[in-house]
C-alpha positions as CSV (number, residue, x, y, z in Angstrom):
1,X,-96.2,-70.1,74.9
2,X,-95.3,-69.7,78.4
3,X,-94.1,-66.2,80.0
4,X,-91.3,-65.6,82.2
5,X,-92.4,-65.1,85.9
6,X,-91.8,-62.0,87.8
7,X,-91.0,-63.9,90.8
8,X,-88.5,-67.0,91.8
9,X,-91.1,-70.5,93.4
10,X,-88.3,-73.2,92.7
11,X,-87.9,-73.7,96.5
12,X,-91.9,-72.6,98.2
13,X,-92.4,-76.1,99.6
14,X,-89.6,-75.3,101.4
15,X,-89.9,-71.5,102.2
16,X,-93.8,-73.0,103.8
17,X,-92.1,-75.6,105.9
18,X,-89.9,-73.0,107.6
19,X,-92.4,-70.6,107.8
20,X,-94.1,-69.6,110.9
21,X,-96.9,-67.6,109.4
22,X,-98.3,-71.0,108.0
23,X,-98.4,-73.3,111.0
24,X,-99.8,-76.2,108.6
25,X,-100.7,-79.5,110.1
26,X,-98.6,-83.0,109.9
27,X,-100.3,-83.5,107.0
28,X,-99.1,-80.4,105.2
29,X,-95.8,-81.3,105.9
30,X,-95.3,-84.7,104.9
31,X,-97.0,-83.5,101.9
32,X,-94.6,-80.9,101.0
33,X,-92.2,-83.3,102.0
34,X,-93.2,-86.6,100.1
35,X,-96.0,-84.7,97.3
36,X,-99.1,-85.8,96.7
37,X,-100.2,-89.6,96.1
38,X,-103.9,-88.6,95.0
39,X,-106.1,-86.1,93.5
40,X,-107.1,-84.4,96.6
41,X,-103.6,-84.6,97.9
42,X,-102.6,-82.1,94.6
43,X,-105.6,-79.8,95.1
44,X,-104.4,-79.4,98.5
45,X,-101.3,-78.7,97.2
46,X,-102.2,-76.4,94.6
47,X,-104.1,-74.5,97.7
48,X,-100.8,-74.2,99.8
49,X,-98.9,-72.5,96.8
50,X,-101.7,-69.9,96.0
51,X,-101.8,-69.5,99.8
52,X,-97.8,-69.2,99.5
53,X,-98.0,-66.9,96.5
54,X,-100.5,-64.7,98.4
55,X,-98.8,-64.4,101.5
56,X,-95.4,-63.1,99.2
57,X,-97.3,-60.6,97.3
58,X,-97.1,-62.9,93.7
59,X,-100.7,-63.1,93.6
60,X,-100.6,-59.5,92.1
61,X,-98.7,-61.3,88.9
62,X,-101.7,-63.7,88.3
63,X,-103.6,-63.1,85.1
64,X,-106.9,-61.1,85.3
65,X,-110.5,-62.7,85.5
66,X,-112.8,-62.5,82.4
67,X,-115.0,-59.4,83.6
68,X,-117.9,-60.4,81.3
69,X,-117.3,-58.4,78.1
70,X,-118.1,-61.8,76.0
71,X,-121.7,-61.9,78.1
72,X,-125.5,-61.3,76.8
73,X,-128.2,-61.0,78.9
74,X,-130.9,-63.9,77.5
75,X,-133.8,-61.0,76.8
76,X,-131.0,-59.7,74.4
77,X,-130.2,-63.2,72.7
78,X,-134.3,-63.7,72.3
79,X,-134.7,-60.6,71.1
80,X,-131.6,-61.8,68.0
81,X,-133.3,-64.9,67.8
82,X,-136.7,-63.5,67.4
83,X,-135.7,-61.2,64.7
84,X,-134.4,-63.9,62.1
């Protein structure tokens, strides 16, 4: 299931290359230009958008980190596995 965003990213490739506040490198641009060829090339990519998203304010939509309510301390799992 995927949700509706709050927030419009068809054209952030080319809201970055007009932008001033980025000032990316040749590289950045003909990789927003042309995409990425390799691995790195994406993760680069996916680290211009979250920079993108962050600059606009949409990093606020992102969805919460797991605060540790699943986690035990390993005195407290000993302590259950002693017990059985």
């Amino acid at each position: 299931m995927t949700e509706e965003k709050k927030y419009d990213d068809t054209n952030w490739k080319e809201e970055i290359l007009s932008s001033i506040e980025f000032n990316q490198s040749k590289f950045a641009s003909k990789l927003l230009k042309d995409g990425a060829k390799s691995y790195m090339q994406s993760i680069y990519l996916g680290y211009l958008y979250t920079r993108w998203k962050k600059l606009k304010g949409y990093d606020k939509y992102d969805p919460k980190p797991n605060e540790g309510q699943c986690q035990s301390s390993f005195l407290e799992f000993e302590s259950k596995v002693s017990q059985q």
